[in-house]
C-alpha positions in Angstrom: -34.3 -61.5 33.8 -37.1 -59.1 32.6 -36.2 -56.6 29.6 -36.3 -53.7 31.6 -33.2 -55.4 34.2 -31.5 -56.4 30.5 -31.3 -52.9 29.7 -29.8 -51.7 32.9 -27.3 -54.6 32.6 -26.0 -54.1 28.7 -26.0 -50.5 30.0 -23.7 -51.7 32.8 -21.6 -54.1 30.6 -21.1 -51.0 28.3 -20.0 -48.8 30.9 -22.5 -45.8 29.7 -25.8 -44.5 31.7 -28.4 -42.4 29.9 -27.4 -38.5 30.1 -29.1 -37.0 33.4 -28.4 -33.7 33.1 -29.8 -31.4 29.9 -25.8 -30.3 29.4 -25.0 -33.7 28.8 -27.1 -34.6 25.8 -24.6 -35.7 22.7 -25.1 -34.6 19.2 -23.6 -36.2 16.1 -20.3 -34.8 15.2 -21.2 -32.9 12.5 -24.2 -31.3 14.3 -21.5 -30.6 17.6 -18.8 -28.6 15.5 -21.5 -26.6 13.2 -23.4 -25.2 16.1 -20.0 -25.2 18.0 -18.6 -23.0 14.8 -21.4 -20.4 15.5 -20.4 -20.1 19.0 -16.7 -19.3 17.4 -18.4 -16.8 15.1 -20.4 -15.5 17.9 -17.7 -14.8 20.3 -14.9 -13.8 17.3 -15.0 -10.7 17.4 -14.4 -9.7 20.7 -11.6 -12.6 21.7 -9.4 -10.8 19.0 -10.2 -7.3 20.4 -8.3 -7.3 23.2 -4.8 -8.6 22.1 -5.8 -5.6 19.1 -6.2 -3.0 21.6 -3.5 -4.2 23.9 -0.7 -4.9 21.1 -1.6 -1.7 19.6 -0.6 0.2 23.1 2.5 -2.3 23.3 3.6 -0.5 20.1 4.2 -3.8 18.6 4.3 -4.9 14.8 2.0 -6.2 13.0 3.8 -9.8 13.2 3.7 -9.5 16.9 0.3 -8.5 17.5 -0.8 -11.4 14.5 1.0 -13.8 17.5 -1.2 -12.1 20.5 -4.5 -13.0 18.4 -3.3 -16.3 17.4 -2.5 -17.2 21.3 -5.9 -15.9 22.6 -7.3 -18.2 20.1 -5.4 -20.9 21.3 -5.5 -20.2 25.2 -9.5 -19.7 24.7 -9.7 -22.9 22.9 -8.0 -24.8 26.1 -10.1 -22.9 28.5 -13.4 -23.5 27.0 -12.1 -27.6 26.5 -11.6 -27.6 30.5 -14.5 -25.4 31.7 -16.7 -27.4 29.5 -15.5 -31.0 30.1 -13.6 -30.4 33.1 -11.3 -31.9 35.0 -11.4 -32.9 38.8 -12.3 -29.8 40.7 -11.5 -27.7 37.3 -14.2 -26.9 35.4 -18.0 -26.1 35.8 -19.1 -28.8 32.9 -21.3 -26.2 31.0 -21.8 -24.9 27.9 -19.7 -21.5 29.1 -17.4 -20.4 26.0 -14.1 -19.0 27.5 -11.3 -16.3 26.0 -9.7 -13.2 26.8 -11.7 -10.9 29.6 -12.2 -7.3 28.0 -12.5 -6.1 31.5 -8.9 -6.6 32.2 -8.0 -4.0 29.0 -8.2 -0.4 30.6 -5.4 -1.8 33.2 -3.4 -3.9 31.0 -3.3 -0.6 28.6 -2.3 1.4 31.5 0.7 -1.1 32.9 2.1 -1.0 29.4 1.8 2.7 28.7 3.1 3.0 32.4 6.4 1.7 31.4 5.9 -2.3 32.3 5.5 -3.2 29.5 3.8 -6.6 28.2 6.3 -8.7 30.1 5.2 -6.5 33.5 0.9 -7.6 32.4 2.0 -10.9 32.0 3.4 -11.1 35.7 0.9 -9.4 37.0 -2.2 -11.4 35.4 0.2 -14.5 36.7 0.2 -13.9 40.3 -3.6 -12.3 40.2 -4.9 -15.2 39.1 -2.8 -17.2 41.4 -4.7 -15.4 44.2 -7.9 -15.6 42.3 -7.3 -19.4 42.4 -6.9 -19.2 46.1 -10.3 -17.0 47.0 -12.6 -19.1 44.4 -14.2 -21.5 46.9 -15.0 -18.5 49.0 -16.6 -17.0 46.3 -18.3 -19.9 45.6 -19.9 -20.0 48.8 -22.1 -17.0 49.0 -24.4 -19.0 46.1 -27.3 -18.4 48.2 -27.1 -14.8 48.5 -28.1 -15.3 44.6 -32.0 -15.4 44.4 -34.1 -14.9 41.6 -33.9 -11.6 42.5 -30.6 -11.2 42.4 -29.2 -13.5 39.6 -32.6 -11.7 37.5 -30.9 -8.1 37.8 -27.9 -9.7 36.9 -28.9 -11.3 33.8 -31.2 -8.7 32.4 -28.1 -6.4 33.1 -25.6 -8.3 31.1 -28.0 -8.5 27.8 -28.2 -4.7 28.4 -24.7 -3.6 28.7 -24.2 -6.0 25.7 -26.2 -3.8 23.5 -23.8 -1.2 22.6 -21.2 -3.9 21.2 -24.2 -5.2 19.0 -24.6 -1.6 18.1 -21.0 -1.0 17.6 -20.8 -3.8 15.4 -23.8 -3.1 13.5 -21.8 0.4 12.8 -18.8 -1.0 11.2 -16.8 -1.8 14.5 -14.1 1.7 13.9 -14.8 4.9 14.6 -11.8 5.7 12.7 -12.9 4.5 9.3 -14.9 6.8 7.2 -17.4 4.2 6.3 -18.6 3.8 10.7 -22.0 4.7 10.6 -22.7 4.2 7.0 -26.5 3.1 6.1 -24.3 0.5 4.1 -23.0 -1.1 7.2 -26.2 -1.1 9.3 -28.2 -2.1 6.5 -26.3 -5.3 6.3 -26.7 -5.7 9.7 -30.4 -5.2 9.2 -30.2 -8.1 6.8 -28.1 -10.3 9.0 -30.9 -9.4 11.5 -33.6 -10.2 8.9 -32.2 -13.6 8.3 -32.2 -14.3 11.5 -35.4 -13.9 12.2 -37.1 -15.6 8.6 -34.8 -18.6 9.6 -36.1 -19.2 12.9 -39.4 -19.0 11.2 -39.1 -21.5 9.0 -40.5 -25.0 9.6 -37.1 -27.2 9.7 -36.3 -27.7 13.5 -32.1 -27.6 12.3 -32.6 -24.8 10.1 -33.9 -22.4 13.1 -31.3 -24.0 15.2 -28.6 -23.1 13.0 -30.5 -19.3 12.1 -27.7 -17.3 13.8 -24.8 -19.3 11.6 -27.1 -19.4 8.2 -27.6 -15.7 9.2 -24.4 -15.1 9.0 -22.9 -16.8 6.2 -25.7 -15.4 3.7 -24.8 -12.3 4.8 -21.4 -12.2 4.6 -22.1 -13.7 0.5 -24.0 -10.5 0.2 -21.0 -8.0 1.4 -19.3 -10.0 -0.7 -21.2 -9.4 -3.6 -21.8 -5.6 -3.0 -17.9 -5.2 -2.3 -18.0 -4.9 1.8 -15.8 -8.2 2.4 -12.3 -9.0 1.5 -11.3 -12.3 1.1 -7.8 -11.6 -0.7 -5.6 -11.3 2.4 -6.7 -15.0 3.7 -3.4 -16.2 1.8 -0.9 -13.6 3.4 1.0 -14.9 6.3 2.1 -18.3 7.6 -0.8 -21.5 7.6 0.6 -22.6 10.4 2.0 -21.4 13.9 2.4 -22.8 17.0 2.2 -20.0 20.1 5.6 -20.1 21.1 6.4 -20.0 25.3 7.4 -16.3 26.2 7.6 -15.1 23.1 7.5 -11.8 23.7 9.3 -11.7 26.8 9.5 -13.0 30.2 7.1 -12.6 33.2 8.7 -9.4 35.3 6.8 -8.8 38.9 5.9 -5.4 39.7 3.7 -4.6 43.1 1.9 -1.7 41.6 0.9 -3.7 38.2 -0.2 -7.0 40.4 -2.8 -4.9 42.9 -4.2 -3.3 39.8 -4.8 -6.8 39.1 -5.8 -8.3 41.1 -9.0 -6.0 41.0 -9.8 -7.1 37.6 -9.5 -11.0 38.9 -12.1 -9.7 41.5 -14.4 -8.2 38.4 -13.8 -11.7 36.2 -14.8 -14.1 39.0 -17.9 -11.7 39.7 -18.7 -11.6 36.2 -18.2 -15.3 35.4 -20.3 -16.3 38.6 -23.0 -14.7 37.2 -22.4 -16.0 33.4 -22.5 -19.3 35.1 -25.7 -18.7 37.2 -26.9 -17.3 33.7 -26.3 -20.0 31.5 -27.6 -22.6 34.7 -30.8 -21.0 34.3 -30.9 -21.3 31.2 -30.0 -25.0 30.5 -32.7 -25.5 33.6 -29.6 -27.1 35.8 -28.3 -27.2 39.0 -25.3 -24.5 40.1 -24.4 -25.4 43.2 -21.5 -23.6 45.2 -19.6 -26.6 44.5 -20.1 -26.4 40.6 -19.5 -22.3 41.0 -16.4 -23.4 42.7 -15.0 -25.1 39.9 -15.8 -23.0 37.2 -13.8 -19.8 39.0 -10.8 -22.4 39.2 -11.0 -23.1 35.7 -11.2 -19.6 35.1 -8.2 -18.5 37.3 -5.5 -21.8 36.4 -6.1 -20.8 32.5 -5.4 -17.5 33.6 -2.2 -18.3 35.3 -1.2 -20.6 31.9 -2.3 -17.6 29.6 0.7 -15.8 29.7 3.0 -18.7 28.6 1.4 -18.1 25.4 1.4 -15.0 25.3 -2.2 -14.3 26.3 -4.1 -12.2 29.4 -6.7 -12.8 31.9 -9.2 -15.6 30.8 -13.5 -15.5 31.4 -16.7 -16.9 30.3 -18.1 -14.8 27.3 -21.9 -13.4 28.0 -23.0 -13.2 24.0 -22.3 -16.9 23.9 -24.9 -17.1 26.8 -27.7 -15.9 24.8 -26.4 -18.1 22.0 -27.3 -21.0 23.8 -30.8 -19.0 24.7 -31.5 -18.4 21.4 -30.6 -22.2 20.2 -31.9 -24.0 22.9 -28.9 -26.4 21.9 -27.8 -27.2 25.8 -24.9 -29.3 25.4 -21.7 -29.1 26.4 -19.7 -31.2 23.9 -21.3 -28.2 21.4 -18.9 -25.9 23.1 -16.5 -28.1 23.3 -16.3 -28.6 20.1 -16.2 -24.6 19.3 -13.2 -24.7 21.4 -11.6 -27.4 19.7 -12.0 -24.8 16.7 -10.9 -22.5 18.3 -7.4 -24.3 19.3 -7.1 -25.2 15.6 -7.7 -21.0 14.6 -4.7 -20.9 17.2 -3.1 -23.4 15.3 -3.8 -22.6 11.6 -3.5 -18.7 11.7 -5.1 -18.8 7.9 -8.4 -20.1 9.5 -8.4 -17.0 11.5 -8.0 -14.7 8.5 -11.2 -16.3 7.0 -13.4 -15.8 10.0 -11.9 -11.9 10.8 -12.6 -11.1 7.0 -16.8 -11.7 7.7 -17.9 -8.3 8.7 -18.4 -6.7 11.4 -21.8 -5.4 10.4 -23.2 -8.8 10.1 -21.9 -10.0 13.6 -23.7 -6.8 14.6 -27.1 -8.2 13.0 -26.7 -11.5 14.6 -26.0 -9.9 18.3 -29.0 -7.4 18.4 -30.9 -11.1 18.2 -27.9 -12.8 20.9 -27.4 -9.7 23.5 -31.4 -9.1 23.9 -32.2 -12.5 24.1 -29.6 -12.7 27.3 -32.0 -9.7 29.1 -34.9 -11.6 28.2 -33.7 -14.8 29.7 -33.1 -12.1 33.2 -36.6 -10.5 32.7 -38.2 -14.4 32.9 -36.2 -15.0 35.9 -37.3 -11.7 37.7 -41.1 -12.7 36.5 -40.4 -15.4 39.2 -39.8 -13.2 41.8 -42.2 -12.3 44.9 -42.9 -8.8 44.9 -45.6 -8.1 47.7 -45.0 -6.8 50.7 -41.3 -7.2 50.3 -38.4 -4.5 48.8 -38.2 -7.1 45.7 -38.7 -4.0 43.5 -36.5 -1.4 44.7 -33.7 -3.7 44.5 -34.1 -4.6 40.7 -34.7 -1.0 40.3 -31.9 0.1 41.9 -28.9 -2.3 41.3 -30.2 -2.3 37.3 -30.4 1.4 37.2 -26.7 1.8 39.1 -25.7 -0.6 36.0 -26.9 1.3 33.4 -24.8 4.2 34.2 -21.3 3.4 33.0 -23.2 2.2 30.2 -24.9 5.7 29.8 -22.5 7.3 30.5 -19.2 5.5 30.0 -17.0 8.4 31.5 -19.0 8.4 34.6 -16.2 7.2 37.0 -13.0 8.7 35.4 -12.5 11.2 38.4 -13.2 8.4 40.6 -10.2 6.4 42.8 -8.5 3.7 39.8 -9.4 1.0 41.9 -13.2 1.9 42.2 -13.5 3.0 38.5 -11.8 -0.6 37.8 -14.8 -2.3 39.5 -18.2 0.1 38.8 -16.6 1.0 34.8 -18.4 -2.7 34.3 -22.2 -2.5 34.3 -22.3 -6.0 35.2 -20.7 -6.0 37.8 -22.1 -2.5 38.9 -25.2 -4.5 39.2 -24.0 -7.4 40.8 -22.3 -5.4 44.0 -25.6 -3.4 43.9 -27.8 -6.2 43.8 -26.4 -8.4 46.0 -25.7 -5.6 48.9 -29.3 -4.2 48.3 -30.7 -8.1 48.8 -28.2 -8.8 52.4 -30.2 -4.9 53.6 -33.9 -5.9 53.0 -34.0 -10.0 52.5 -31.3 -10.9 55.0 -30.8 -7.8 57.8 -34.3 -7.9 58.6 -34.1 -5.1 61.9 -35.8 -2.3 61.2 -37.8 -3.6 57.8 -41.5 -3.2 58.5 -44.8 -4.0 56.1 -45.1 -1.0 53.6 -42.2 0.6 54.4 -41.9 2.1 51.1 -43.7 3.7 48.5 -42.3 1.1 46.8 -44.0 -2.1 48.6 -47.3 -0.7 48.4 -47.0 -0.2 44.5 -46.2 -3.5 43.6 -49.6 -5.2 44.4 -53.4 -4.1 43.7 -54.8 -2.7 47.2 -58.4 -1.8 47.8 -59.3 0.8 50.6 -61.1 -0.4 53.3 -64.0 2.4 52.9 -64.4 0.8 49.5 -65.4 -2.7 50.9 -67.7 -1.0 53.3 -70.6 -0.7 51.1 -70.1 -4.3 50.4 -72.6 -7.3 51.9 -71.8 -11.0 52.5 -72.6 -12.6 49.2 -71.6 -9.7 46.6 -69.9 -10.6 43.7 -69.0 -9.6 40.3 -70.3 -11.2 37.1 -69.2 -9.8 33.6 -68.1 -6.7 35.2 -72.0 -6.2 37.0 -72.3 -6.2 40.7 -74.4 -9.5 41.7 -76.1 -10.0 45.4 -76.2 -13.7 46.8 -79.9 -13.6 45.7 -78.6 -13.2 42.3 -79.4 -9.4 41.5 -77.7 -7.4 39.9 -76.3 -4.2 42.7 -77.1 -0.8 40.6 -74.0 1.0 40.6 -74.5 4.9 41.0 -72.3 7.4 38.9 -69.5 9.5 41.0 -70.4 12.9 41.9 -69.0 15.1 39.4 -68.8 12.4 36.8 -70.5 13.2 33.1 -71.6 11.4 31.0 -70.4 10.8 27.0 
């Protein structure tokens, strides 16, 4: 037996093969839950908004709404643990972060003001994602209606609609305290967003891996120090709480509630489609329908669970996308091991008050750095697009445009039908419906597409008029910018009529 065959056999014999995949690579432990606890601080921030926004319209006390955090944190936690190590048809095995959607907020804040109540959201996000479970393999299918084209637009848009959280942050986070907008919170964001970028400078490998968590800490020592953080609160409350099932009242069924619903669940599996196309481009694997598949079941069954806990609608998180970008650390046991913390800030609600007291400002610093590496990752995958003779570029221009305008202009589709606002109110998945239509009308439906049909087509290539090569004789070529004959002379080149000369 040769060494090579020895290998293979104590492989064998061990029952381990050499990782195959870039998601699979394993880090040590330590390394796993230190970049794992920057996806956490990453993705903080907005996990705990929701239940905020939603308790607050509930009218419930602060206890209450202190339970609604601690579940998302826990329901996240699970998700991530089974979209990133997965189970048998559950799970797409990448490093996707999971926790409450934000686009399921404007109709979980109507149902409750509408007289359901929480006990009506939970029903509805129940049987929604029930039915999202159902449709995921269809979804799945239409994979190859994603081309660089398409899954391009996509990405650049979500970095872009991220960019007013990151600014938002930067801010203070409230408009309602005095201090939003104060050059004290945006210049510790400009730190934050300073340290970012020195750290990734620097010549240790781990240190610019770990920039965006280094970032962070320093700067949270400095609000600290200049009075902007509050640490004494971290004591207040119990250490340790398990969600309790139904808590805060049973599942009630309402038809209205459920359709309303079931639109959001139509928004989350577009939107987690493309975080998964995203973060597949990113890693440099394959997302095949089948992998799709599984990820928008993981999606919808944690869904369904979510409300035993007390929690909503569950989705892959797009900062944590460019957090991977930015790291280049690809591996999915990192995520798992965020959401392992994650279950344990479920768990342990005094962890959670540590992480919510870092600023907001300084998240804000760190996601100017996160959100616009996410659009930069879309801009490389549009720069492999074919744009000749093709509509390429009216459909980026186009579906990205139709995405910036709820971001523009956020009240944009308030006079529009619920159920349409519901779907275009997300710029991501404005661009997604807009992208993907726009690429079935010129790339697929080929009747009636001709070679420069559009202004368009005949602008996204150099063309030369054929009265310009006229002039021109067998031979002629062009040497440090001088006309050259085959015989080797240079062509004089007269001036224009009406040219002058400087």
């Amino acid at each position: 037996m040769n060494i090579k065959n020895a290998k293979n056999a104590v492989r064998a014999s061990n029952g381990r093969s050499a990782p195959t995949r870039p998601e699979d690579e394993r880090l040590s432990v330590g390394s796993s839950f230190a970049y794992g606890f920057q996806h956490v601080l990453t993705m903080y921030g907005g996990i705990i908004a929701v239940p905020l926004i939603v308790g607050q319209a509930a009218g419930l006390a602060p206890a209450d709404i202190g339970i609604l955090i601690a579940a998302a944190l826990f329901m996240g936690g699970l998700a991530t643990l089974l979209q990133t190590l997965g189970l048998p048809f559950f799970g797409s095995q990448l490093p996707l972060v999971q926790g409450v959607s934000f686009a399921s907020v404007a109709t979980m804040v109507a149902i409750v003001t509408g007289g359901g109540g929480l006990p009506s959201v939970f029903g509805a996000v129940i049987v929604s994602a029930a039915i999202g479970l159902l449709i995921a393999p269809v979804f799945s299918k239409i994979v190859r209606f994603f081309p660089p084209v398409v899954t391009g637009t996509v990405i650049t848009t979500i970095g872009l609609t991220l960019m007013p959280v990151a600014a938002n942050w930067a801010m203070g986070g409230n408009r309602k305290t005095e201090d939003y907008g104060s050059m004290a919170n945006i210049g510790l964001a400009a730190i934050t967003l300073a340290l970012v970028l020195v750290l990734s400078k620097v010549g240790s490998a781990t240190i610019s891996r770990l920039s965006i968590l280094l970032a962070m800490v320093i700067g949270t020592i400095v609000a600290v120090v200049t009075g902007m953080a509050n640490f004494s609160k971290v004591g207040d409350g119990p250490i340790v709480a398990f969600p309790t099932p139904f808590h805060l009242g049973a599942p009630t069924f309402e038809i209205a509630a459920i359709i309303s619903m079931v639109i959001v669940v139509l928004v989350i599996l577009t939107e987690t489609m493309a975080d998964i196309l995203a973060v597949g481009e990113i890693v440099g694997t394959k997302t095949d329908s089948k992998r799709i598949a599984a990820g928008l079941r993981a999606d919808m069954v944690s869904s369904m669970v979510a409300p035993v806990f007390g929690s909503f609608t569950q989705s892959a998180f797009a900062q944590n996308v460019g957090l991977v970008a930015v790291t280049k650390i690809k591996s999915r046991y990192v995520v798992a091991a965020g959401g392992v913390i994650l279950v344990l800030l479920g768990l342990l609600p005094v962890l959670g008050r540590v992480v919510a007291a870092v600023p907001t400002a300084v998240l804000g610093g760190a996601g100017i750095v996160l959100f616009g590496t996410v659009a930069a990752s879309g801009i490389r995958t549009l720069a492999k697009v074919e744009y000749r003779n093709n509509m390429n570029l009216i459909i980026v221009a186009a579906s990205i445009g139709f995405g910036m305008v709820p971001i523009a202009a956020p009240t944009f589709y308030d006079k529009f039908p619920a159920w349409f606002g519901t779907i275009f109110h997300s710029g991501i998945s404005s661009a997604a419906v807009m992208a993907i239509l726009l690429n079935l009308l010129f790339n697929h439906l080929k009747a009636g597409n001709s070679e420069n049909q559009s202004v368009f087509v005949a602008g996204t290539g150099r063309v030369i008029r054929e009265e310009d090569l006229k002039p021109l004789a067998d031979g002629d070529h062009f040497e440090n910018g001088k006309l050259i004959d085959c015989d080797g002379k240079e062509v004089p080149v007269a001036a224009s009529e009406g040219s002058a000369e400087h």
